[in-house]
Each structure stands twice: as structure tokens, then as C-alpha cells.
DRENMIDO-530267 format. One line per 2 residues: number of its first residue (from 0); for each residue x, y, z of C-alpha. Coordinates in nm, 4 decimals. Each point is the difference from the previous one (the first is absolute). Layout:
N
NUM	X:Y:Z | ...
This chain:
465
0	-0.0813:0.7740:-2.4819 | 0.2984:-0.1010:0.1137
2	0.1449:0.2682:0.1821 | -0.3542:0.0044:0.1955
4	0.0529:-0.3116:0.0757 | 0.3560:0.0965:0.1121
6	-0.1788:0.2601:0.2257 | -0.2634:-0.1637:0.1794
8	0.2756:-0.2947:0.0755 | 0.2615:0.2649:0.0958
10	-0.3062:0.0976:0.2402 | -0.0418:-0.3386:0.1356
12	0.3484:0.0016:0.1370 | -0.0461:0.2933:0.2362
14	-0.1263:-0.2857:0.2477 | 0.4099:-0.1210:0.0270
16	0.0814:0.1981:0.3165 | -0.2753:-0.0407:0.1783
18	0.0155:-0.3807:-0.0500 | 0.3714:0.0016:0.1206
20	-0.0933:0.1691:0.2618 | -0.2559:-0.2565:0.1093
22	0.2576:-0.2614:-0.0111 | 0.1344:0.1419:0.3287
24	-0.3335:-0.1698:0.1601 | 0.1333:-0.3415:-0.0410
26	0.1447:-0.2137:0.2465 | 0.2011:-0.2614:-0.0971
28	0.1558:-0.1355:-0.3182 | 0.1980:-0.3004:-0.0665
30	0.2390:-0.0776:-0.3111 | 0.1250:-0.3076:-0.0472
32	0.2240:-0.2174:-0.1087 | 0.2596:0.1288:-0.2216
34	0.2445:0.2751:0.1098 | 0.3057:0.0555:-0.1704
36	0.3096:0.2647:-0.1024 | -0.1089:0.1405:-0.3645
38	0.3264:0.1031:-0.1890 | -0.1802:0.2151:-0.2799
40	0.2360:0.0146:-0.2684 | -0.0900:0.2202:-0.3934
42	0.1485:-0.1999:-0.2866 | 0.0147:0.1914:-0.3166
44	-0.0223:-0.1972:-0.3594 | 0.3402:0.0434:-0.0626
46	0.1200:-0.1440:0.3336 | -0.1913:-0.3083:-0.0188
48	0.1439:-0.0165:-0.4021 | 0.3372:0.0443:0.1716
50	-0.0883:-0.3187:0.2666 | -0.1182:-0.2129:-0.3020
52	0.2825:0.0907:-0.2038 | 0.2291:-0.1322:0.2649
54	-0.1933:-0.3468:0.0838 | 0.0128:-0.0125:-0.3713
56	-0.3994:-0.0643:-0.0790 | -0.1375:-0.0365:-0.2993
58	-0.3413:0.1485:-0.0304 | -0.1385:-0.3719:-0.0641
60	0.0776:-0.0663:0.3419 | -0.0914:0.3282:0.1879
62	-0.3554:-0.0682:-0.1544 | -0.0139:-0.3950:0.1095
64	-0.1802:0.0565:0.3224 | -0.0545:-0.4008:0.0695
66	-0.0155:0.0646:0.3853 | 0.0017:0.2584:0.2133
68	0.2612:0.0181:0.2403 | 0.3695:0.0784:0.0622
70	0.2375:-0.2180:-0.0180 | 0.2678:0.1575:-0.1944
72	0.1001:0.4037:-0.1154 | -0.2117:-0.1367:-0.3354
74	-0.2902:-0.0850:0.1649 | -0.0121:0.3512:0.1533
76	0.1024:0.1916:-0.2497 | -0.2835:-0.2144:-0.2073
78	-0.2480:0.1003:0.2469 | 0.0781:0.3960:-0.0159
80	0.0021:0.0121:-0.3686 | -0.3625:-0.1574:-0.0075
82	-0.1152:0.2461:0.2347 | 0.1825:0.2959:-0.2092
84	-0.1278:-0.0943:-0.3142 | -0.3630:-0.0751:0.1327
86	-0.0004:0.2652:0.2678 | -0.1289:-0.2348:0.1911
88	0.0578:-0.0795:0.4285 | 0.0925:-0.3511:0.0915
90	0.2187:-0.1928:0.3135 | 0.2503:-0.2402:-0.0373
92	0.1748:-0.1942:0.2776 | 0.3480:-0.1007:0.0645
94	0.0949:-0.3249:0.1979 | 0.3643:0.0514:-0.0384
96	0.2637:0.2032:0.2159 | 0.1899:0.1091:-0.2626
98	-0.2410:0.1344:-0.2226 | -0.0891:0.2425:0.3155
100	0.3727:0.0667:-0.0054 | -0.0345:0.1144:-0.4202
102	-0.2520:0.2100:0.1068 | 0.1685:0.1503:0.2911
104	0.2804:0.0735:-0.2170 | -0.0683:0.0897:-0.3216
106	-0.3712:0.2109:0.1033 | 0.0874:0.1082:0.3296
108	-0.1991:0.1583:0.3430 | 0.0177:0.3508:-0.0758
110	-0.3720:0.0255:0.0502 | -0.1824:-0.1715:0.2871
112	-0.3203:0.0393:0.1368 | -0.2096:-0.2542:0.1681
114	-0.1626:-0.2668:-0.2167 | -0.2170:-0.2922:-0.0307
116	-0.4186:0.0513:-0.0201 | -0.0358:-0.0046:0.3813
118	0.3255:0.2254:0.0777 | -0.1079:0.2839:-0.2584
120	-0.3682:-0.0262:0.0649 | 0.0843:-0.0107:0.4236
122	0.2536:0.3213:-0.0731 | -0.2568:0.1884:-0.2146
124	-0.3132:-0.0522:0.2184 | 0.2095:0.0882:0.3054
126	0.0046:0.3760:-0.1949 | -0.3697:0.0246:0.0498
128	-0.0155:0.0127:0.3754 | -0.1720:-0.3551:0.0406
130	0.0687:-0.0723:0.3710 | 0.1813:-0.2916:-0.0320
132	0.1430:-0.1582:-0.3133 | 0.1422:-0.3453:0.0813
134	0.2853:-0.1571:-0.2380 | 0.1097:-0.3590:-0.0269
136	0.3361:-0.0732:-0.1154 | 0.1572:-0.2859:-0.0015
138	0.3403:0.1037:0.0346 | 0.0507:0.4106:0.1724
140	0.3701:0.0589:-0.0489 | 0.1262:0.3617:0.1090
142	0.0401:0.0916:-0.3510 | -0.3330:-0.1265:-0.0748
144	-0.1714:0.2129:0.2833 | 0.1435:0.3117:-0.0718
146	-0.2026:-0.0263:-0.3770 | -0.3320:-0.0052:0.2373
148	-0.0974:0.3874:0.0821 | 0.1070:0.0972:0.3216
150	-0.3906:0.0329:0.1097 | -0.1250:-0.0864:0.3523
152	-0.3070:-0.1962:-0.1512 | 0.1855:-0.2340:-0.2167
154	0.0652:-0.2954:0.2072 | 0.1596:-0.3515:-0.0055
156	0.1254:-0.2904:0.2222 | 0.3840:0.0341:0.1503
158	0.1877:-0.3122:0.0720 | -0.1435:-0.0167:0.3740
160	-0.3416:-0.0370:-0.2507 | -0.1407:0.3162:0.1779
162	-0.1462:0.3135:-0.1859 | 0.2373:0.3085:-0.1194
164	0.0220:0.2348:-0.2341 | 0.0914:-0.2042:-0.3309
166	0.3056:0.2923:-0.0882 | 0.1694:-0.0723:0.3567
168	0.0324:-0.3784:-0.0237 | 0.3019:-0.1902:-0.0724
170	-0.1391:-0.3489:0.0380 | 0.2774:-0.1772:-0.2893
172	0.2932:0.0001:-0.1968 | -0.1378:-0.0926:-0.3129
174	-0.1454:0.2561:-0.2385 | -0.2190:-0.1140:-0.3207
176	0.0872:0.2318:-0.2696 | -0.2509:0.0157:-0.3805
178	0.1448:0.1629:-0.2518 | -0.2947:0.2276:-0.1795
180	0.1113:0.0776:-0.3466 | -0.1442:0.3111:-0.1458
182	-0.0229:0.0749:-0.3747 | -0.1903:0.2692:-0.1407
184	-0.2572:0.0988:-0.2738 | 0.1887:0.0435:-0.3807
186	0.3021:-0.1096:0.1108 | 0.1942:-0.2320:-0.2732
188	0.2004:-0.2668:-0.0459 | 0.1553:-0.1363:-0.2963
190	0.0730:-0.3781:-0.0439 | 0.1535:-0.1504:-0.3271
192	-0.1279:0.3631:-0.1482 | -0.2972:-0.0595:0.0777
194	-0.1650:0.2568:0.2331 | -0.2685:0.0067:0.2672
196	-0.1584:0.2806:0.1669 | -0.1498:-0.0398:0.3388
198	-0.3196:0.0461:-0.0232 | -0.0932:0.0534:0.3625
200	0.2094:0.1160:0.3392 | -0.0133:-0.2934:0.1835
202	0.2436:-0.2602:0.2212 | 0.1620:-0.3428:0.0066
204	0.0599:-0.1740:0.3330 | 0.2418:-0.1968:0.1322
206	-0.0517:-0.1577:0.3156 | 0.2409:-0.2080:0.2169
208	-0.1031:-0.0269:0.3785 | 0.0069:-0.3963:0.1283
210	-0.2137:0.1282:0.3008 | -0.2587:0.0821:-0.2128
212	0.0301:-0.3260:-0.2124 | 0.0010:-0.2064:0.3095
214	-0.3129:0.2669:0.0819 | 0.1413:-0.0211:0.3529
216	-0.2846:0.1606:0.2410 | 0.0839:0.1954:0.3260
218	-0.2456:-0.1336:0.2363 | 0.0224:0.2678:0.2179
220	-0.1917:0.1607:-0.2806 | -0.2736:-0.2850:-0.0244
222	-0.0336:-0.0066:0.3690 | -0.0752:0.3737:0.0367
224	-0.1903:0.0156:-0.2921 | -0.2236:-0.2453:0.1327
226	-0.0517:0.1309:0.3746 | -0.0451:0.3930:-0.1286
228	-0.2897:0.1573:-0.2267 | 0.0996:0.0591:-0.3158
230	-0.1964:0.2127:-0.2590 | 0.1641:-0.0743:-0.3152
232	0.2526:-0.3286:-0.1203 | 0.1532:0.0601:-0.2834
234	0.1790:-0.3189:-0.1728 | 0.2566:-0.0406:-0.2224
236	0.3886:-0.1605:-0.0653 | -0.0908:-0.2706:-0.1627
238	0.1189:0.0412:-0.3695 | 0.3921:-0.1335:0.1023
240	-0.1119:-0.3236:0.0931 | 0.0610:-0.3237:-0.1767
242	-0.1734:-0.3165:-0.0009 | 0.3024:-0.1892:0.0308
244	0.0936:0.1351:0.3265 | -0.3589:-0.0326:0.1521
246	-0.1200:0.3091:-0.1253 | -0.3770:-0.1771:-0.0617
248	-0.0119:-0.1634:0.3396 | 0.1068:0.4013:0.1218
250	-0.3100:0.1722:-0.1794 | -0.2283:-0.3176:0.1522
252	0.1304:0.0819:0.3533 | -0.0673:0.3354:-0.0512
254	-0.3847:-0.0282:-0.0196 | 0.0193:-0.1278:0.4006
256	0.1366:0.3245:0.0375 | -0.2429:0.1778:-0.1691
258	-0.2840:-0.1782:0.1670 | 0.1572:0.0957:0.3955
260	0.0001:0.3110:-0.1089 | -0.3575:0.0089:-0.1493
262	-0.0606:-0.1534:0.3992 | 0.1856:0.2447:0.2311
264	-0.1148:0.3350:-0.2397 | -0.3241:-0.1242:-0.1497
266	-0.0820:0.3140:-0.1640 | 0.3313:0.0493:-0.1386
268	0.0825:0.0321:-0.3552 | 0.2865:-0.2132:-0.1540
270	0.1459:0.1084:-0.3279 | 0.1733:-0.1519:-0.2275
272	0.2591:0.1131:-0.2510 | 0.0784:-0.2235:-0.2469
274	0.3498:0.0460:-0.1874 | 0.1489:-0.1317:-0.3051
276	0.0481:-0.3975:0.1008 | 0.2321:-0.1764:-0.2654
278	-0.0302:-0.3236:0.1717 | -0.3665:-0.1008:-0.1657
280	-0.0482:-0.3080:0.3097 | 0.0495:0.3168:0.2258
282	-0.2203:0.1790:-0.1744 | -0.3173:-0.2220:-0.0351
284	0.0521:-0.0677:0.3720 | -0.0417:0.3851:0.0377
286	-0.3073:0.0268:-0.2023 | -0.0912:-0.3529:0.1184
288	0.0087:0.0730:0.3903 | 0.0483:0.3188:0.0873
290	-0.1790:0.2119:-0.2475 | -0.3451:-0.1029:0.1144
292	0.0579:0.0478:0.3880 | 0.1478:0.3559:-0.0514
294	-0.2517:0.3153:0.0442 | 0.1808:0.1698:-0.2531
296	0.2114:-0.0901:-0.2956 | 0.2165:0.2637:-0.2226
298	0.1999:-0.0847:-0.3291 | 0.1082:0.2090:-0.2704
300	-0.0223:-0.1286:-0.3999 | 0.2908:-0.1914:0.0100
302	-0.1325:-0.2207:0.3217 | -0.3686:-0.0007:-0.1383
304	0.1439:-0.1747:-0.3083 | 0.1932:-0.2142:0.2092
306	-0.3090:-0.1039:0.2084 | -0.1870:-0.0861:-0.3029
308	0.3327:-0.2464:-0.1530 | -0.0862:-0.2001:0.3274
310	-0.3482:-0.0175:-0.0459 | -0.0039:-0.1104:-0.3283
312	-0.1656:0.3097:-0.1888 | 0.2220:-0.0082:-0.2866
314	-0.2328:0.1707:-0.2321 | -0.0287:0.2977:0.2133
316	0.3486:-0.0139:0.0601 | 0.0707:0.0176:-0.3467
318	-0.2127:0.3095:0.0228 | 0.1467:0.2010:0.2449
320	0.3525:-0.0737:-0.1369 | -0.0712:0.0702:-0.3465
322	-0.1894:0.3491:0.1674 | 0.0514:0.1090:0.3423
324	-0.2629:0.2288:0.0207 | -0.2729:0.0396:0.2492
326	-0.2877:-0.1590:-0.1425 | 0.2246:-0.3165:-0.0569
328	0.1509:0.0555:0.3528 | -0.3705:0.0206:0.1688
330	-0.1215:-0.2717:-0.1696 | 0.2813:-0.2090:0.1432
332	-0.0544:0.1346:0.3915 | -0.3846:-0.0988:-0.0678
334	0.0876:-0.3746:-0.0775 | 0.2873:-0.0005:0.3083
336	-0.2507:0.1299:0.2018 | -0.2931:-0.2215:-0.0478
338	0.2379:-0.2778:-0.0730 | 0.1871:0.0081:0.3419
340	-0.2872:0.1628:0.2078 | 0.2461:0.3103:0.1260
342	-0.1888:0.2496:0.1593 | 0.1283:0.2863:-0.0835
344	0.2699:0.0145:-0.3158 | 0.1964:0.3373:-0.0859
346	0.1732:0.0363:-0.3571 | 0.2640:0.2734:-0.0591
348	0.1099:0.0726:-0.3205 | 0.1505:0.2636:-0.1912
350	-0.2062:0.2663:-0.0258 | -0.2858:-0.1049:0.1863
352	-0.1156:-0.2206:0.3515 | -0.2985:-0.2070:0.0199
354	-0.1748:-0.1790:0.2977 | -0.2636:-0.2786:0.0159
356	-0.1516:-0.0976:0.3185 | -0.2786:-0.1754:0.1245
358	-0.3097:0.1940:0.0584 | 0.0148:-0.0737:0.3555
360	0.3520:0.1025:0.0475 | 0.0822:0.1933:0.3696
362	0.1530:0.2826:-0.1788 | -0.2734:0.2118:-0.2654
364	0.0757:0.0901:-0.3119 | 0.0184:0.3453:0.0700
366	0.2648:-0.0790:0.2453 | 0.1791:-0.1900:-0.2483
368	0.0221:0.2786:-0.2859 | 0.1157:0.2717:0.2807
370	0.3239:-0.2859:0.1159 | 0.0485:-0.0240:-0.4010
372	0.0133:0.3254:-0.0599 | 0.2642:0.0490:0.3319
374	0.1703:-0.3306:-0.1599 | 0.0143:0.1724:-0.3137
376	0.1683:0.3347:0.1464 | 0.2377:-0.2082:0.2000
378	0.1196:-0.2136:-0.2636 | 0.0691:0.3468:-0.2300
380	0.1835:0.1701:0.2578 | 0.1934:-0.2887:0.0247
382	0.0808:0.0028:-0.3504 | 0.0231:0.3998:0.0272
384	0.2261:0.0554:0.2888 | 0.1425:-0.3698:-0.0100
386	-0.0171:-0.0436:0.3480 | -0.2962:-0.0221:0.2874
388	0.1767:0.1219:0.2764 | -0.2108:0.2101:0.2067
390	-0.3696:0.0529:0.0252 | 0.0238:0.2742:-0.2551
392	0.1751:-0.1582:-0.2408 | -0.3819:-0.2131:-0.0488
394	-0.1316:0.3033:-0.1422 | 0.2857:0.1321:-0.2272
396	-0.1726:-0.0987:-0.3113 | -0.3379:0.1181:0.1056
398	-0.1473:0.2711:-0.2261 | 0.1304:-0.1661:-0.3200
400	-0.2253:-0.0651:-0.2609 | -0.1673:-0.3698:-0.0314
402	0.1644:-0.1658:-0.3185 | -0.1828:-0.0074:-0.3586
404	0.1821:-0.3489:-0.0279 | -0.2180:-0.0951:0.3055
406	-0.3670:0.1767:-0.0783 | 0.0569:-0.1967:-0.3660
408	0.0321:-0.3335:0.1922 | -0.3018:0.0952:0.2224
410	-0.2112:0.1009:-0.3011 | 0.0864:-0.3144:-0.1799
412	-0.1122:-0.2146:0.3465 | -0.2962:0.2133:0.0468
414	-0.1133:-0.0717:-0.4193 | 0.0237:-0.3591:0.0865
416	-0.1915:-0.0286:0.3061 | -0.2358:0.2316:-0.1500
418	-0.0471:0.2218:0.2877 | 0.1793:0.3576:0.0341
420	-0.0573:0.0339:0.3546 | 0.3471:-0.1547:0.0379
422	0.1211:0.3101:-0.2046 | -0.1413:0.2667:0.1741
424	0.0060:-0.1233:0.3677 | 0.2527:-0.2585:-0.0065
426	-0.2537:-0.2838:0.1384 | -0.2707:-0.1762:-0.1504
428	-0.1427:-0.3620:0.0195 | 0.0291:-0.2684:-0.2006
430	-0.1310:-0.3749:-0.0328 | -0.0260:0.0266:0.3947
432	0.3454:0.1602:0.1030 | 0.0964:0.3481:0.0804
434	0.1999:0.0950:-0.2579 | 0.2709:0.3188:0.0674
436	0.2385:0.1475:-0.2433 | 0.2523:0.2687:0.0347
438	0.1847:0.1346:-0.2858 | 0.3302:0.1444:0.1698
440	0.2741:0.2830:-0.0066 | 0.2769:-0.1348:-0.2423
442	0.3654:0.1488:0.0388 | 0.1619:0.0119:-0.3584
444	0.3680:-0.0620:0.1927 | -0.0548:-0.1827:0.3046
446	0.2766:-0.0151:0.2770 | -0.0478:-0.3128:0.1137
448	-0.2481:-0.2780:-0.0375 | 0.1041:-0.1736:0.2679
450	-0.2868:-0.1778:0.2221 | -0.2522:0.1630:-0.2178
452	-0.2907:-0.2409:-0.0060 | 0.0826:-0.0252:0.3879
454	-0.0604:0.3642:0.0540 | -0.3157:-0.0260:-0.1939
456	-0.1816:-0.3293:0.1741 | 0.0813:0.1247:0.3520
458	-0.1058:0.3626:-0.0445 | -0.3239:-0.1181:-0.2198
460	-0.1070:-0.2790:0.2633 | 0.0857:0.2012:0.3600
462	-0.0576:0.3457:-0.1718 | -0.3474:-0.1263:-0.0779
464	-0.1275:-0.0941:0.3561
């Protein structure tokens, strides 16, 4: 059963090339706000043993996460071991200079690549032939140009505010640097002899970039953004912000923006990505006023649980913590949906991707499944290859077989909704929503999982249409 399964899903994906290929039919694209350096850095169990051994931490405090955030080596060293031992993704900031310095230091830039939602999801989409790919950033040093691909169609704003080629521009001196810190699957680390395995490849992040935390705008991109057609928005860099530094009154603003957009491309579609937010007054402003005036909203587990904290659904919560599975996971998109009136809401998760969207929805269901599926190929050759470079590099996983980890998710969703349709197709619908579902290509070592769930939203949404 299951290897037919396997087959007929294996079968499904022969639509990837021919979707990418469509993708070259699309105008214009804009990413926004967050653009940044990504040093990607692997940290093996026994390095980060050798860090705690030398801040002296006791395992009481590595697993007293009170808040969030970075203030000290402790507090980031706290924040990796979490992830490790959970194999879990999360983003912490930094406020402070000389924490940026620690990390400069002691984890180093052997590794860069561009970063931030909009600066991976601009670089990758760029690949696919889209005519025009438009980047905000909110600071474009040299350094930080040369990480975008050196692509004619990838554009942003120089410091005369007119439109070039985003790898050409040297517009600042500063450069906003993230450390991405990479552990991987069955790694260990023993603390006070007491071991823990990783349980799943994953990565911490550590993020110091004041531009970004002042969410300073270039208004060179507003103001083209808003005289041009646009096809697609896609939203995102606002997980660093804190409430004490106006990082409420920045997500409010930010609905004004969405709106003139809305006005100037009125059939555009606005997506947005929602990261992991550790300030929660952030947070429920994001779910508060943005969610519901986006087209399109994509989270992974981690950021579905973190939507449902803010709303109050504890019980469910408790759920999808105690089992982060897909019927728990679905369950909790359902209430986010019809709680916050999204129109369209994308989940990827291990092993599996799931979309519900409104009936009336501009892009089909059909559609939908066929920019999954490509979303699904991407995200594998990502993991594959570790690297999107070139247009080829979108297919390098294609072929592969579908995961059994992933068709066991999607039989478990399909039991519950009591419809197999969902199994066999990938679509179905359900209590008035489309309902898609994609189990994908899982890579036993992954690369990289850098930008991921970025890859995935853009190349589900734009594949789709």
C-alpha cells in the first residue's frame, strides 16, 4: 500500500519542471523588508560542550529559558542548547555591540550568503527567470550586495534612489551580519554526564542588525512600489522587533503600507511570512494587524504554536506540543484561520505541506498542489545540493522518492477529515475550504537549512499562479 502510494505521489511530481518553467511568465515580484549578511556557521555537540564548559554553566541554567534574547554568551549559548536538544528552529536578538563582537570572534564569517526572508526569497525567485524581482534592504553595503546573485532581474534602489541591479550597488558602509547556527540530526552532547541526542537537523539564530530593529524603510522602495504593478508582495522581517523600541507602533504602520499597495496593484497578492517572534506584544500585533490583511500567510510548527500562545488556545497548544503531528498541526491552522479571517494559510512541516484557502481564492487548487509540489523539490535540492544557485540547481532533488514520514502524516490527516481524496490527489474540501496537502522529498543529511520555509512559501504561492 504504501509503496503505491509512494508511486502515484512520485507521479504527481513530474508536474515540477513544467511549473518552474511557467514561473518565467511573471512580471514582477517584490520582497520586502528584511535583507541581511547570513554567516552560516555548523556547531557540533562537543563544541558547544566546549563553549559551556568555558562560561562555566551548569545544566540548571542552560535549561532556564526565562526570556528569549541575548544579552550575555549564557543567554546564547542557552538558546542553542534548547534548539539542540529539541531540534527545534527559533531567533533570538541581540541589542548589544559586544555580543555581535563574541560572535564575530569566537563563530566567525567563513560562510556568507545573503540572508533575511526577503533577501533569500528575492535571490531564489530571481533563479526562476521572473522578469523583475525587486529587493528592499534597508542597509546595501558592498559586502552585502555581492551575497545577491549577480542576475540582471534582481533589482534594488542605489543611493541616488534609482533602480539597479541589487549585486552592483554600494549604497552604505554598514553591513548587518546573523549568525545561523547549524546542528545536525544524532549529534550529542553531554552535560553533567548526562547526554542528549539531537533529535532533528535544525538551526539557532542569532540576530544583531539595529537597522532592522529600528525597521528603517528605504522609501525609494515604497515610492516605486507604489507607482509600478506589482504581481506578488511578499512580507516579512518582523520577528527582531521589540516592543520597547516601537516595534508595535512598526507592525501598525505597516498595514498603511499594505493597504497602498492593495490601491496601486489591486489584484496583487501580498504574502506574509511569519517567523519565530520572541517578543509576544510583537507578536499579537502581527496576528492582531497584519495577519488578516495579508492574501497569504505561511508558518511552520514552531510559529503555528506560537500563533495559538497569543490567541489564547492553550488547550490546543498543549496538544501540538505534547504531539507535533499533522492532525494536531491542522487542527491548529483551522482555528488561526477562521479565527483571524486569513485568506489563504500555508503550513510546512516536516514531512509534509498543507494549504487552506478560501473557496474563492484567485489561485485554484490545482494550481496550488503543482507550486507545492515545485516548493517541495526546491526546498530538497536545497537540502541536497545545499545551495540554489542557478536555475538547475531547483531541480537537483527532483526524481527522489516522496517520504514515508510524509504519506504517514497525510494518511493520518486524511483519517481525520474522513475523506481520502486528500491522499490520492493532494486536494479535497473541507467544512468550506480547499484543503491541499503535499507530503515532500526528505534529505536524511541536509546541507543547509538555511531560509527553508522561505524557499517553500515563495515557490508554493508564485509557483502556483
Amino acid at each position: 500500500m504504501q509503496k503505491t502510494l509512494q508511486n502515484k505521489w512520485n507521479k504527481l511530481y513530474s508536474s515540477a519542471p513544467k511549473t518552474l518553467e511557467k514561473m518565467a511568465k511573471i512580471k514582477t515580484v517584490a520582497s520586502a523588508f528584511n535583507t541581511c549578511i547570513d554567516s552560516v556557521v555548523k556547531i557540533s555537540g562537543k563544541e558547544l560542550a566546549d563553549f559551556i564548559k568555558k562560561e562555566n554553566l551548569s545544566l540548571r541554567q542552560l535549561e532556564n529559558i526565562e526570556q528569549k534574547s541575548i544579552n550575555s554568551v549564557a543567554d546564547l549559548l542557552r538558546g542553542i542548547f534548547n534548539c539542540f536538544k529539541k531540534g527545534i528552529a527559533e531567533e533570538w536578538t541581540a541589542d548589544k555591540p559586544e555580543m555581535f563582537e563574541w560572535m564575530h570572534k569566537n563563530l566567525g564569517t567563513k560562510k556568507m550568503q545573503i540572508g533575511g526572508q526577503a533577501g533569500i526569497i528575492a535571490n531564489t525567485l530571481a533563479l526562476t527567470d521572473i522578469k523583475q524581482v525587486i529587493v528592499h534592504s534597508n542597509t546595501l553595503s558592498e559586502l552585502q550586495a555581492e551575497q545577491f546573485f549577480d542576475l540582471p532581474n534582481l533589482l534594488s534602489f542605489n543611493k541616488n534612489g534609482d533602480v539597479e541591479q541589487a549585486s552592483k550597488i554600494n549604497r552604505d558602509k554598514i553591513s548587518s551580519i546573523h549568525w545561523i547556527i547549524e546542528f545536525d540530526k544524532n549529534d550529542k552532547i553531554i552535560i553533567e554526564d548526562k547526554e542528549f541526542v539531537c533529535p532533528k537537523s535544525n538551526r539557532f539564530i542569532a540576530t544583531y542588525d539595529p537597522p532592522l530593529f529600528d525597521f528603517v524603510i528605504d522609501k525609494n522602495f515604497l515610492k516605486y512600489t507604489n507607482k509600478n504593478k506589482i504581481n506578488y508582495f511578499i512580507l516579512s522581517g518582523y520577528q527582531a522587533l521589540n516592543s520597547k523600541q516601537k516595534g508595535v507602533k512598526h507592525v501598525k504602520d505597516s498595514v498603511k503600507i499594505i493597504k497602498d499597495w492593495k490601491k496601486s496593484s489591486p489584484k496583487s497578492i501580498v504574502h506574509l511570512e511569519i517567523a519565530s517572534t520572541q517578543d509576544i506584544k510583537v507578536r499579537k500585533a502581527i496576528t492582531k494587524y497584519l495577519v488578516p490583511n495579508a492574501d497569504s500567510v505561511g508558518v511552520n510548527e514552531r510559529e503555528t504554536m506560537d500563533i495559538l500562545e497569543v490567541l489564547g488556545e492553550k488547550k490546543l497548544l498543549k496538544e501540538c506540543q505534547e504531539n507535533t503531528c499533522a492532525v494536531n498541526l491542522f487542527k491548529a491552522a483551522m482555528k488561526i484561520k477562521n479565527k483571524l479571517k486569513c485568506k489563504r494559510l500555508q503550513l510546512h512541516m516536516f514531512g509534509l505541506y498543507i494549504t487552506i484557502q478560501d473557496k474563492k481564492y484567485p489561485i485554484k487548487a490545482k494550481a496550488n498542489l503543482n507550486g507545492m509540489i515545485l516548493a517541495a523539490t526546491a526546498a530538497a535540492s536545497k537540502a541536497f545540493a545545499g545551495k540554489l544557485a542557478a536555475k538547475s540547481d531547483i531541480l537537483e532533488a527532483y526524481g527522489q522518492n516522496v517520504s514515508e514520514i510524509g504519506l504517514k502524516e497525510l494518511e493520518n490527516l486524511c483519517s481525520y477529515i474522513k475523506d481520502k481524496t486528500l491522499l490520492n490527489k493532494g486536494m479535497c474540501e473541507y467544512k468550506g475550504y480547499d484543503i491541499i496537502s503535499v507530503p515532500t522529498i526528505i534529505i536524511e543529511k541536509p546541507k543547509t537549512l538555511v531560509g527553508m520555509g522561505d524557499t517553500i512559501s515563495a515557490f508554493s504561492l508564485i509557483g502556483a499562479r
